[in-house]
Phi, psi and omega in degrees: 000130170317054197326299197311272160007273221286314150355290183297321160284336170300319175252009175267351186101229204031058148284114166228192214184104178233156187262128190284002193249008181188153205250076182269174187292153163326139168239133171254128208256180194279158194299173180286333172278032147224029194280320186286018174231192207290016188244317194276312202260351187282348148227187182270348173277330210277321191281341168305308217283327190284312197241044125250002156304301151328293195292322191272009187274294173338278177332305178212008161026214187205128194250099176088048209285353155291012190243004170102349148267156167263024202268145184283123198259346209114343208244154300003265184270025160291326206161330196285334168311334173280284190312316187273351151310297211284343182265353145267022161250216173233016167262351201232126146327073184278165187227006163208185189290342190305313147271029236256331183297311169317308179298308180299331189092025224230349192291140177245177194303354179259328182356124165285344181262340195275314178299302195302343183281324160325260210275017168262352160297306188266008129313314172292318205277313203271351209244285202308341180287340184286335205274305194283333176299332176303280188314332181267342166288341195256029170261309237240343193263334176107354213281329186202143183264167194288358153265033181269303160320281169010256171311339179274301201296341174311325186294308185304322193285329156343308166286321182298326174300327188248345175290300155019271198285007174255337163307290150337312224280318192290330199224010141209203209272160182307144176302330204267354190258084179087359190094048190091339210266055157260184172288107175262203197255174163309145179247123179255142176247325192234151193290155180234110173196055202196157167293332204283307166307313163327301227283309166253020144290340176258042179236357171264141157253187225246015165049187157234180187319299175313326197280313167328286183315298166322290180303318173335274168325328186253349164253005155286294154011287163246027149312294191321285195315305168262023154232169178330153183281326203221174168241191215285284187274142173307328191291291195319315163319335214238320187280333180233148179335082182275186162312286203308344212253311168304304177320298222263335190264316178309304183292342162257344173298292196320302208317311203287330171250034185025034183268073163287008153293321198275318183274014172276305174299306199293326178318300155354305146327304168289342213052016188271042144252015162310131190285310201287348190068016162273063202275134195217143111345096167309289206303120162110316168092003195308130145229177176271152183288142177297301182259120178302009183250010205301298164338297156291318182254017145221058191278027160253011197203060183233189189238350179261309169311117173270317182209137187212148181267153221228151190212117173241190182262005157309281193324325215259118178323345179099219187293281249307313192238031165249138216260000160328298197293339137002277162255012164262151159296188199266001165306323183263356186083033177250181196275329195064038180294298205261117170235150176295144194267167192305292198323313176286288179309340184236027205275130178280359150319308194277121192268146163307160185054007175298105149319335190268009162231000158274324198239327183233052180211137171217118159248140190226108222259154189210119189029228196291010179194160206223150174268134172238157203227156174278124184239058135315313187230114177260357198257068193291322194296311181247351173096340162273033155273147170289181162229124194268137210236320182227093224226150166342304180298337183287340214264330181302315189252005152313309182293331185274314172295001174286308172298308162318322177303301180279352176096351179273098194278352183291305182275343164279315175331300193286348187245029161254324178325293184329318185276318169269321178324344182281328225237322190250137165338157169258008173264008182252336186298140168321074180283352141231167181322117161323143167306289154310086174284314190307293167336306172302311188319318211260348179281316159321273183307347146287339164300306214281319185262344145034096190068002205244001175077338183290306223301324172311298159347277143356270144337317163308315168298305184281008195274010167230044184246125193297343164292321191297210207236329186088020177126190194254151202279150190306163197220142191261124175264177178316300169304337178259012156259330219253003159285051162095013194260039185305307166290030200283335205227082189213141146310156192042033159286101197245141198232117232261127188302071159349298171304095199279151173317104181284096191288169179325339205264327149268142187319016185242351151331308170250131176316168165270154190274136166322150165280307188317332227260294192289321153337313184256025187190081167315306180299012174274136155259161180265166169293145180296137171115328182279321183102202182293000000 
């Protein structure tokens, strides 16, 4: 985070606070140097308004707000977290310039989509330290008791929790790299929202990767504790935080540091220690949906979704920041930025007849070659798809590679089935455990998650792992679909990656820390490689 900058954008405003279930106008709230006094926090409509305010930091963060714009790109979790996953892996295509410094490897400490996810991430962060110090002053003010207080700071520390690990995942080396023991990010705790407070945020240094993971884990933790099994409704449940959405965020934070006792216990919780392989969530009610497109094409009111970022067409940057227009073709009036890669669609993991490539893969031929686009967010015309950050299945197969890991291959066997068997013919099902049951597992989860932004995660996690990559993976580029490619997308068609591999051991394995960032905070060290 710019500290000075951002200060500064802290207190000139545009904190705003829109319903995230239904598309009433932006409400514009009191600057962020007046969120702790008697206007923000002084009644519970006042306090509603402030963390959907949060939520809308999430949602649409702001793109490049040092130049006098205000346009909402998506960032954090609107989508761009979703884009950049998916465009620093190899499963997904870019096809124009918009990703194209990301895909390539190419970025530097100025990169505008790697800065703006920095500081709309650490925007996300300073506006819930601004929400939970509020909430814990309107316990003393009388405005809400404490077990109100609570229950409100359970969401921010949620959020706060999860921008942390999308911060990690991007800008230092993997938990599995010395035990943690690199250069992790600043842990912001306290509201900033004064020069004095700036001052003694840029006196935190970059701590390390291990320490970072505790605080995550210890504000999931008591995220857990105070907040709800459910919110008034289904859409609310699913946009804003429960109990069930910190459990389940646990199970990919533990998976990340490779403690697969914890991600066994919390899995527990969730029920995926079901004997029967029926597997449902006492906390929440989660199961998986019978027809994989459920998710998606009923995402305020499905039974899978755990936590989704909630998206209307107020909210949404217009194509630029939504991600329907994102990952659709130009068929659909989508941008044709983002395509599913040959490598993947025609990979002999992913079986013919696999739903999840009949129902949510759109193919599309445009003159001499033909593309296929991921049809998860169908909502190009209005704009408004969500974007889903945790959905049931991941808590299914976090727990099953947990278990493989510990040996017990009989319940990861039954919670990877749970997850593909919805999906694939049944002359295509496993009827015993892969010789690789682990492989298979990860092999799933390049199906299952598709678009969904996880796969970087993933890489991250595996890269010095006999599973991983080594490092980020060779890339099939644009020009070798859009050449002559109708057969590119045929089984066993393999299409030789053009883009060459980065290994773990160079400096583009990780983003560079903003130049803004290293400027306004002498005590950061950069990433190797960046220079100063």
């Amino acid at each position: 985070m710019k500290l000075k900058y951002k200060s500064k954008f802290a207190l000139a405003g545009l904190l705003l606070a829109l319903s995230i279930t239904s598309c009433k106008k932006f409400t514009e709230l009191s600057p962020l140097d007046k969120l702790a006094d008697n206007t923000a926090f002084s009644t519970k409509q006042n306090i509603e308004l402030a963390l959907t305010g949060v939520y809308w930091q999430a949602a649409v963060g702001r793109y490049n707000p040092g130049t006098g714009l205000t346009t909402g790109r998506g960032y954090p979790f609107g989508g761009a977290s979703i884009e950049q996953g998916e465009m620093r892996g190899e499963d997904m295509i870019n096809l124009q310039a918009f990703y194209q410094i990301t895909y390539e490897g190419t970025y530097t400490s100025t990169t505008a989509n790697n800065v703006n996810h920095w500081e709309q991430l650490y925007a996300l962060i300073n506006q819930a330290n601004v929400f939970i110090k509020g909430v814990e002053d309107a316990v003393g003010s009388g405005v809400l008791t404490q077990e109100e207080s609570d229950s409100y700071k359970g969401e921010a520390l949620f959020l706060r929790a999860l921008a942390h690990h999308e911060l990690v995942l991007h800008f230092c080396k993997p938990y599995a790299d010395n035990k943690g023991n690199n250069p992790g990010v600043p842990y912001r705790t306290k509201a900033m929202t004064g020069a004095p407070d700036v001052e003694e945020g840029i006196s935190q240094k970059r701590g390390t990767v291990a320490e970072d993971y505790a605080k995550i884990i210890e504000d999931l933790n008591n995220a857990e504790k105070y907040l709800p099994v459910t919110k008034s409704d289904k859409a609310l449940s699913i946009s804003k935080a429960t109990q069930g959405a910190a459990i389940a965020l646990k199970t990919r934070v533990y998976l990340h540091m490779a403690d697969y006792d914890n991600v066994i216990a919390e899995g527990k919780k969730m029920g995926t220690d079901a004997a029967s392989g029926g597997f449902t969530s006492p906390i929440g009610g989660y199961k998986l949906e019978a027809d994989v497109e459920t998710p998606f094409t009923s995402q305020a009111a499905n039974v899978e979704s755990i936590f989704s970022v909630a998206q209307t067409q107020a909210q949404n940057g217009g194509v630029n920041g939504a991600i329907a227009s994102m990952f659709s073709p130009s068929s659909f009036k989508g941008r044709d930025l983002i395509a599913t890669s040959p490598n993947l669609y025609n990979a002999d993991f992913w079986v013919p007849g696999d739903a999840r490539k009949t129902k949510l893969q759109y193919i599309q031929t445009t003159g001499n070659y033909k593309l296929v686009f991921n049809y998860k967010y169908r909502a190009v015309a209005i704009l408004d798809s969500w974007n889903p950050i945790i959905r049931y299945a991941e808590v299914l197969l976090n727990v099953a590679e947990a278990y493989a890991y510990k040996g017990n291959n009989t319940q990861a066997f039954a919670l990877l089935n749970a997850v593909r068997n919805r999906a694939v013919p049944a002359d295509k099902q496993f009827t015993s455990a892969p010789s690789d049951l682990k492989l298979a597992i990860y092999q799933e989860r390049r199906i299952e998650f598709t678009g969904e932004g996880k796969r970087w995660g993933d890489l991250h996690r595996l890269a010095l792992s006999p599973y991983g990559k080594a490092g980020v993976p060779a890339k099939v580029l644009s020009n070798q679909i859009t050449t002559g490619g109708l057969d590119n997308y045929k089984p066993g068609v393999v299409v030789e990656p053009k883009r060459a591999a980065i290994p773990y051991s160079d400096k583009s394995f990780l983003w560079p820390l903003p130049q803004s960032e290293m400027s306004s905070n002498p005590n950061l060290e950069q990433n190797p490689g960046y220079g100063n």
